[in-house]
C-alpha positions as CSV (number, residue, x, y, z in Angstrom):
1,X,12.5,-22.7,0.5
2,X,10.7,-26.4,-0.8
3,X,7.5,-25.8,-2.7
4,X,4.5,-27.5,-1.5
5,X,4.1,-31.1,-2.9
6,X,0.8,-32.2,-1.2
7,X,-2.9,-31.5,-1.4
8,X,-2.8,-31.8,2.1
9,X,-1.4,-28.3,2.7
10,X,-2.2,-24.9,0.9
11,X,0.2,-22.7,-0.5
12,X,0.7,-20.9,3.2
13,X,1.6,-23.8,4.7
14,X,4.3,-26.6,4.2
15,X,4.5,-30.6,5.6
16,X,6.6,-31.5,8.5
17,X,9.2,-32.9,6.1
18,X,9.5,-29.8,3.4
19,X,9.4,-27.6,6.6
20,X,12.1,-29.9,8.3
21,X,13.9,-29.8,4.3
22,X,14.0,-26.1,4.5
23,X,15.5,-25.9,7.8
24,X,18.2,-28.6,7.2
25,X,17.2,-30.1,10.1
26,X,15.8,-33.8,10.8
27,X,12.2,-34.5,11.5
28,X,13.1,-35.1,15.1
29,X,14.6,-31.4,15.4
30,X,11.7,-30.3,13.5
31,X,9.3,-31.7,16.6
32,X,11.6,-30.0,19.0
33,X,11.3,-26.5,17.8
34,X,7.6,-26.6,18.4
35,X,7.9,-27.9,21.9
36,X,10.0,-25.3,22.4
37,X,8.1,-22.5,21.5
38,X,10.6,-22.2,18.2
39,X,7.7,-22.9,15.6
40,X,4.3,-23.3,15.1
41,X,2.5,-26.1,14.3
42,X,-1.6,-26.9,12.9
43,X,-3.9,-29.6,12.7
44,X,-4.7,-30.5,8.7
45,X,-8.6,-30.8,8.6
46,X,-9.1,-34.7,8.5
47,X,-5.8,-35.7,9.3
48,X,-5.7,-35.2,13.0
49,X,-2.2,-37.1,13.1
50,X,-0.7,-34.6,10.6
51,X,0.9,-31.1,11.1
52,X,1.3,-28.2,9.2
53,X,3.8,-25.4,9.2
54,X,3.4,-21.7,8.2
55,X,5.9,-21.0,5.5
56,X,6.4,-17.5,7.3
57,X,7.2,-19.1,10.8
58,X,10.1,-21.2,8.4
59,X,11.0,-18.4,6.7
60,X,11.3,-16.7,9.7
61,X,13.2,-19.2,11.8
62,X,15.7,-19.6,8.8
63,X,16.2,-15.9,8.6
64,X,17.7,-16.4,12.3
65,X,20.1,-19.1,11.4
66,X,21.3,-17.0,8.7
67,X,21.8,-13.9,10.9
68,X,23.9,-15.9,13.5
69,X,25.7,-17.3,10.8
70,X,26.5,-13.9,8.4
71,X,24.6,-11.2,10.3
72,X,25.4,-8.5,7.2
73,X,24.7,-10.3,4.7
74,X,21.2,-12.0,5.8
75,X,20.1,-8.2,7.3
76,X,20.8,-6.7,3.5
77,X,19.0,-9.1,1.6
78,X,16.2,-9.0,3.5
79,X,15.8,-5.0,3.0
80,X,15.2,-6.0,-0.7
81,X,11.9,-8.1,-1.4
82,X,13.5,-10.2,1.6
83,X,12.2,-12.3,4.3
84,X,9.6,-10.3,6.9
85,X,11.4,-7.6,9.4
86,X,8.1,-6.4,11.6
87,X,5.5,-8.0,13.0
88,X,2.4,-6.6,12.0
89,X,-1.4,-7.9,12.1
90,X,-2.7,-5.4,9.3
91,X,-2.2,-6.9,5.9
92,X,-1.7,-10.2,4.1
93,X,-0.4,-10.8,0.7
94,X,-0.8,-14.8,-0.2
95,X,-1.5,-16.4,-2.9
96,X,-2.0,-13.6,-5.2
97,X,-4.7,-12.1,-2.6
98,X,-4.9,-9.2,-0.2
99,X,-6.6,-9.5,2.9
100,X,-7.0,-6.5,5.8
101,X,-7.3,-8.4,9.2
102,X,-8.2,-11.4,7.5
103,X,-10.3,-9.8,5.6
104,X,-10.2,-9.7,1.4
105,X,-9.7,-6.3,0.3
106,X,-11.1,-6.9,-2.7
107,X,-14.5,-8.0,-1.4
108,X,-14.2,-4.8,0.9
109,X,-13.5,-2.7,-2.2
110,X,-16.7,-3.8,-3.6
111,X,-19.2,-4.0,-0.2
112,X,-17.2,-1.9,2.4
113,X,-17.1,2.1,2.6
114,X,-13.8,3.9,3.1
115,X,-14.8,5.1,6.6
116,X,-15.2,1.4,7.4
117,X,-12.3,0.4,6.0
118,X,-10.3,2.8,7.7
119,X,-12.0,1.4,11.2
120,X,-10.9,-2.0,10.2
121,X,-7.5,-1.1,9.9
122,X,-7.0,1.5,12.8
123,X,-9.4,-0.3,15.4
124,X,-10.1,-3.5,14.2
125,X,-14.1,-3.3,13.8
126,X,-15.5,-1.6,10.6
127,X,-18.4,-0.8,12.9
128,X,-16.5,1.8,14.8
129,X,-16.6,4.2,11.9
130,X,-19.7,5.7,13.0
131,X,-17.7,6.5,16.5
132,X,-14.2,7.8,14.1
133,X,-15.9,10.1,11.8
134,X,-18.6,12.4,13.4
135,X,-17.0,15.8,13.0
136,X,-18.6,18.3,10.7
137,X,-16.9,18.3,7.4
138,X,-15.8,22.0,8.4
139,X,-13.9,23.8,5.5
140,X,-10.2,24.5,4.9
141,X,-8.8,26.6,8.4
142,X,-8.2,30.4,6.3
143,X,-4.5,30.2,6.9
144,X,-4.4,26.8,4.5
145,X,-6.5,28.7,2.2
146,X,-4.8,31.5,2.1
147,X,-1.8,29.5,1.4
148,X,-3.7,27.6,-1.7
149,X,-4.5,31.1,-3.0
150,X,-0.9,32.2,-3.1
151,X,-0.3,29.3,-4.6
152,X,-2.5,28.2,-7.5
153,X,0.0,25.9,-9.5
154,X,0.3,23.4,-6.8
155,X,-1.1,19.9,-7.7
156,X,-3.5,17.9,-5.7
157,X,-0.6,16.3,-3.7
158,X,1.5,19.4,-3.4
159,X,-1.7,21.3,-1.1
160,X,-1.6,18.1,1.1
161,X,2.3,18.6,2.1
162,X,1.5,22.0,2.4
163,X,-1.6,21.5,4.6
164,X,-0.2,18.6,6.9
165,X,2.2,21.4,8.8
166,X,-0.1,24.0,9.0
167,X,-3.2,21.2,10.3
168,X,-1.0,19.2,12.4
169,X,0.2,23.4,14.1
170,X,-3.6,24.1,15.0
171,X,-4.8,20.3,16.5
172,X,-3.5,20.3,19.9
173,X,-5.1,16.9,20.0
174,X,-2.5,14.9,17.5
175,X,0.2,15.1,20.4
176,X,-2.4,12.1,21.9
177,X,-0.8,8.7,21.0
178,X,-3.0,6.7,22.6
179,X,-4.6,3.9,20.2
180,X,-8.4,5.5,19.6
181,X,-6.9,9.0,20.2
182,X,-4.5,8.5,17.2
183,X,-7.5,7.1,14.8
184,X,-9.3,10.0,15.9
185,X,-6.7,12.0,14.4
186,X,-6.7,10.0,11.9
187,X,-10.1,10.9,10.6
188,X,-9.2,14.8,10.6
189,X,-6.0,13.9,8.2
190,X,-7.6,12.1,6.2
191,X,-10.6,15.3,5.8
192,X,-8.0,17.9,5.9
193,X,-6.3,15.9,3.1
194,X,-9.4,15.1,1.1
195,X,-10.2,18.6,1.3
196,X,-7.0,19.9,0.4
197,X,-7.1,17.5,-2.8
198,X,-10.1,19.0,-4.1
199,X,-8.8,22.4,-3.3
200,X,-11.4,23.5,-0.6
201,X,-14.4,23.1,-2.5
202,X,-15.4,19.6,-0.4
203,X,-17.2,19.8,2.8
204,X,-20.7,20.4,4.3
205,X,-22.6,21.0,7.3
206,X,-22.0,17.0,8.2
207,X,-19.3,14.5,7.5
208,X,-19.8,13.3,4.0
209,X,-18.3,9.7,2.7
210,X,-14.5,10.3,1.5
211,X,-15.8,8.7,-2.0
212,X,-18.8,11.0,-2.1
213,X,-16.6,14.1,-2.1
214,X,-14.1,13.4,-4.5
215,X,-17.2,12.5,-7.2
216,X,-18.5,15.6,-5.8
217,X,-15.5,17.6,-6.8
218,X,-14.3,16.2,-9.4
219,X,-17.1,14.8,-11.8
220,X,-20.4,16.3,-10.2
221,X,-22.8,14.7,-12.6
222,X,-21.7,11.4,-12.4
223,X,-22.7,9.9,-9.3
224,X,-21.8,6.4,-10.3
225,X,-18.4,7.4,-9.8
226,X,-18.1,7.4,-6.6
227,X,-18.4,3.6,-6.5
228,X,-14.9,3.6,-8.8
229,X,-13.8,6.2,-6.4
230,X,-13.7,4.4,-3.2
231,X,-13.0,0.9,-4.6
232,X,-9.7,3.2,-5.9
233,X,-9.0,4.2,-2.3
234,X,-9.4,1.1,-0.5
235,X,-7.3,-0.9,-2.8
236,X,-4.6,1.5,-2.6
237,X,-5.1,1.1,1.9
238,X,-2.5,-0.7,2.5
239,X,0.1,-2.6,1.1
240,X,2.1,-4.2,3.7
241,X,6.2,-2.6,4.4
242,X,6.0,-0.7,1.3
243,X,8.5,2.4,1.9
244,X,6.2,4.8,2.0
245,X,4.5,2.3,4.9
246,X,8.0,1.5,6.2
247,X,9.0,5.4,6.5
248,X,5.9,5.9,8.4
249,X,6.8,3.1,10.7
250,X,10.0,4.3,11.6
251,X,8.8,7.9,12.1
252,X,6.6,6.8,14.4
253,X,8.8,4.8,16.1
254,X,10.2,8.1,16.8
255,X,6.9,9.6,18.6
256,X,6.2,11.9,15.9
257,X,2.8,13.0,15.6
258,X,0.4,11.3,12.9
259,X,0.5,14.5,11.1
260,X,4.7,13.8,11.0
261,X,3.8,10.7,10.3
262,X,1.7,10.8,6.7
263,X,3.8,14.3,5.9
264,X,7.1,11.6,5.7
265,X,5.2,9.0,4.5
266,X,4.0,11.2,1.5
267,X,7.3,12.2,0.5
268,X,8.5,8.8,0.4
269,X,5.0,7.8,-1.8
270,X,5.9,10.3,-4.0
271,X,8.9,9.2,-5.4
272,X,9.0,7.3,-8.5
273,X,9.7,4.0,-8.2
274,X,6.7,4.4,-5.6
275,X,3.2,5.8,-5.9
276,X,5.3,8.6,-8.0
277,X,5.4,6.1,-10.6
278,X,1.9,6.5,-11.6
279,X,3.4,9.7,-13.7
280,X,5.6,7.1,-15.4
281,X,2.8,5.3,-16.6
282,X,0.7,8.6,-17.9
283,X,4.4,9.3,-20.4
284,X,3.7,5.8,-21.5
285,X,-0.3,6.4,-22.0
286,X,0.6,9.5,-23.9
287,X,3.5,8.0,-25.8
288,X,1.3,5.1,-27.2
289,X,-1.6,7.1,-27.5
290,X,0.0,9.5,-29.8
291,X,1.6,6.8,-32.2
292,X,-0.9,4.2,-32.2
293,X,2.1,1.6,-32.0
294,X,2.0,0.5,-28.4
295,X,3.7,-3.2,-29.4
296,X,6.3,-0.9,-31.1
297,X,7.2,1.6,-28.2
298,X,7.0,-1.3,-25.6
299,X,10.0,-3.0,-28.0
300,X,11.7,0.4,-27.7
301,X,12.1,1.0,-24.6
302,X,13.1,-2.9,-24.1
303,X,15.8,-2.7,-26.4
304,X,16.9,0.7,-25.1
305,X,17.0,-1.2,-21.5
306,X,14.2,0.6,-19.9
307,X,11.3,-1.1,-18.1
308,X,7.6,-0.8,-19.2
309,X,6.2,1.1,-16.3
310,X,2.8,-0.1,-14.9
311,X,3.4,-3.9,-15.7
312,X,4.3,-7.2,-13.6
313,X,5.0,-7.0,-9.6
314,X,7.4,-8.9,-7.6
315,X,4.4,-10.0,-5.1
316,X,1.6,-10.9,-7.8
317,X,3.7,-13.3,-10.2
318,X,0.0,-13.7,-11.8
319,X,-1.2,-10.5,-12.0
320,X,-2.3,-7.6,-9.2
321,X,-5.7,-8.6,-8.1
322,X,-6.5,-4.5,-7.3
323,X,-5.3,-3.7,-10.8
324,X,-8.1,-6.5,-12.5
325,X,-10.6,-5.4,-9.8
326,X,-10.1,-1.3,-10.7
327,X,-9.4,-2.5,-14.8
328,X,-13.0,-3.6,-15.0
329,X,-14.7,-0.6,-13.1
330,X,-12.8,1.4,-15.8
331,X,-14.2,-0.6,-18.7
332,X,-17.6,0.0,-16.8
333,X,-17.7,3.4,-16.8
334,X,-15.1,4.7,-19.3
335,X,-14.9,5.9,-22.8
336,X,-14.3,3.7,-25.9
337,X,-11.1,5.3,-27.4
338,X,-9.5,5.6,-23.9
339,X,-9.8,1.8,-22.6
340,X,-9.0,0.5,-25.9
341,X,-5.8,2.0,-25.7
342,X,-5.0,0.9,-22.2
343,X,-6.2,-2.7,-23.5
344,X,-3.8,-2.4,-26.5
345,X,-0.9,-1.2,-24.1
346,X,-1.3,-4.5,-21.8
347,X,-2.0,-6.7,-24.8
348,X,1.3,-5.7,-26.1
349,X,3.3,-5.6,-22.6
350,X,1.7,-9.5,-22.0
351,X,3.1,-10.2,-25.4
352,X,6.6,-8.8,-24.9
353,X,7.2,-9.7,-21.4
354,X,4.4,-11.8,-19.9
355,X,3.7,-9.5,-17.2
356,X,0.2,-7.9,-16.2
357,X,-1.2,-4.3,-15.1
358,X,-0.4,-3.2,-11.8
359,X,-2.2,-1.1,-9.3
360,X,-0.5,2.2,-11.0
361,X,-1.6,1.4,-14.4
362,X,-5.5,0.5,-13.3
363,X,-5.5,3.5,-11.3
364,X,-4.3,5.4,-14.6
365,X,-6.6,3.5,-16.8
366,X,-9.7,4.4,-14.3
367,X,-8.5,8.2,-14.1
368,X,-8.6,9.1,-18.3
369,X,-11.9,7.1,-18.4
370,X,-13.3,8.8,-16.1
371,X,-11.9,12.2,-17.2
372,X,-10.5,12.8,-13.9
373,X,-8.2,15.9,-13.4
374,X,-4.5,15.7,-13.9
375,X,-2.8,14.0,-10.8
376,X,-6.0,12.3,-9.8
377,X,-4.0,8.8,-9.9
378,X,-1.1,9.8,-7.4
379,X,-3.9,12.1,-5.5
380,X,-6.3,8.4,-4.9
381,X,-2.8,6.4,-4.1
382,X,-2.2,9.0,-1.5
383,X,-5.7,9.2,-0.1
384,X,-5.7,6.1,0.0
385,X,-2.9,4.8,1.5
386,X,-3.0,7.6,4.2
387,X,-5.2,5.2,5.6
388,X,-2.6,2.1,5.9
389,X,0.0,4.7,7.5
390,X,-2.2,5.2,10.4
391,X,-3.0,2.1,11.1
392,X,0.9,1.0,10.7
393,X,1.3,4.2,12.9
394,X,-1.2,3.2,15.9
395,X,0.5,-0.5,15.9
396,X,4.3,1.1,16.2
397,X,3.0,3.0,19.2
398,X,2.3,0.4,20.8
399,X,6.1,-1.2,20.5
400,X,8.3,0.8,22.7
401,X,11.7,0.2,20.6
402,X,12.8,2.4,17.6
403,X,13.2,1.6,14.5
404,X,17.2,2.2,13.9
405,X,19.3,-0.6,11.8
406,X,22.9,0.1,11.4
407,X,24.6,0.2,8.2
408,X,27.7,-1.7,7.0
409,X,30.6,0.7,6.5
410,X,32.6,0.2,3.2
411,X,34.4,3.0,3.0
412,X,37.9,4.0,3.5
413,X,39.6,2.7,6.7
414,X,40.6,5.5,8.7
415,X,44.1,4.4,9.2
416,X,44.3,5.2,5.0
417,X,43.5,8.9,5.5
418,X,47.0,9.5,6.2
């Protein structure tokens, strides 16, 4: 697609001739597609003659003329980093920002609670957390404990697969798919699952902010925390058709419950080229940290043909705004020794390769300078983004299609069998 050439258009948007350039169409077709209904056209603030053109709608419209022309070929590519495949009115990535509803998640990270983010996302008004999350804070249901009990060595991630089942078994309710039903249910997940993260020990005779209990739990003298905390979790929300997000779209696509849902969903995050990959970046912390030679180790595994885990994202060309944002709470509150390692390690990684920290690295960096318990930066991502699957869950509700794309057969012709 043309780059934008003109100050009268932002970086979203492109002219009536780079639009009609992409296209491969004249200026007169251009005008016909928006009488049509085929595109979308905008007034430029104090140029009431001129038009501007989403680069999306474009894309979009392109996409089409590629899939009449090679169906396979345009459908594949666009699985991989490829032009948009759902609709959604949740998140925007553009121009190396994040926004939720329009909203930037950044300046939610820093003013919003989790509860209101998590209203935002599932309802659409951060006001209508007060209405979402009223329960009690009631403790673990004995059969989950006594699962936990038998089961000591799982990690923080682990006792939510294990709880999901057993939650989703005893809330009659979840079967409810109905838009504020399903963010109702929503809320419980997300307290079974905080609860389950800090093994039981969270709770109280009211509901008690998300952020509150994990500081609670996990560094009880350090309230201060808690801000890091739910910055952490909101940042890590949602991330547009992620495959953790994309799994949880097409499971509920299927009318599975929104305990079906996040159980999927959390599979898929865990995986690691996903939210999994957050343990790739602690065997890079510990590697560097042991030798002192992070430039050196970075060269390594470079030469050897290995990636450097934690560093430069397809979306954020100039570096993940939630990994600067979660980067400086970490130099806030952390240790010396710690953070000047994780500073060394993307000093190096810049050097070598030009590329920045990512979400998985900040949330790393924040977890050992906090002194936050093993897992903690898969257990936040998952938390977290618990939150986006719902809301990506309550929209594919609401479409009455499932998700089901068919797959190009290269194997053997059957007429070879023989």
């Amino acid at each position: 697609m043309a780059k934008i050439r003109t100050e009268k258009t932002t970086g979203r948007y492109l002219t009536a001739r780079e639009a009609a350039a992409a296209l491969g169409v004249s200026l007169s077709t251009l005008y016909s597609y928006v009488s049509r209904g085929m595109l979308r056209s905008e007034p430029v603030a104090g140029h009431p003659r001129v038009r501007r053109y989403l680069q999306e709608d474009v894309a979009r419209l392109v996409e089409r003329k590629e899939l009449r022309s090679d169906p396979a070929k345009a459908a594949a590519r666009n699985l991989h980093w490829g032009a948009p495949v759902l609709d959604s009115s949740l998140t925007l990535i553009d121009e190396g920002r994040i926004y939720y509803r329009g909203r930037d998640a950044l300046e939610l990270a820093e003013q919003a609670s989790v509860e209101e983010v998590a209203a935002l996302l599932w309802r659409g008004d951060p006001k209508e957390a007060e209405l979402l999350f009223t329960r009690s804070s009631e403790e673990l249901p004995r059969e989950i404990k006594d699962l936990f009990k038998r089961a000591p060595h799982l990690g923080p991630v682990e006792r939510c697969q294990l709880a999901l089942p057993l939650g989703a078994s005893l809330d009659p309710g979840a079967y409810d798919l109905r838009p504020m039903a399903v963010a109702r249910t929503g809320a419980r997940i997300l307290s079974l699952l905080v609860s389950s993260v800090c093994g039981g020990v969270c709770g109280g005779a009211a509901w008690e902010p998300i952020d509150v209990s994990l500081q609670e739990a996990w560094l009880p003298r350090r309230k201060k925390a808690a801000r890091a905390l739910r910055a952490a979790l909101i940042l890590c929300a949602d991330h547009e058709l992620n495959v953790s997000t994309f799994t949880a779209r097409c499971i509920a696509s299927a009318r599975a419950t929104p305990y079906e849902v996040v159980a999927g969903a959390l599979a898929a995050l865990k995986g690691r080229r996903h939210g999994g990959h957050t343990a790739e970046v602690e065997t890079l912390f510990l590697e560097t940290g042991r030798a002192r030679r992070p430039r050196e180790i970075l060269a390594n595994r470079l030469r050897q043909g290995e990636g450097l885990p934690g560093f430069g994202h397809p979306l954020y060309p100039n570096g993940d705004p939630r990994a600067a944002l979660l980067l400086s709470f970490a130099n806030t509150l952390g240790r010396g020794a710690v953070l000047e390692s994780a500073a060394s390690l993307a000093e190096a990684a810049r050097g070598l390769t030009g590329e920045r920290p990512t979400l998985d690295f900040a949330l790393v960096t924040l977890a050992h300078a906090l002194g936050l318990p093993s897992e903690s930066p898969l257990a936040l991502f998952s938390l977290g983004r618990a939150i986006g699957w719902i809301a990506h869950a309550i929209e594919q509700y609401a479409d009455t299609r499932l998700i089901r794309p068919r797959a190009r057969y290269i194997g053997l012709a059957p007429e070879n069998l023989h």
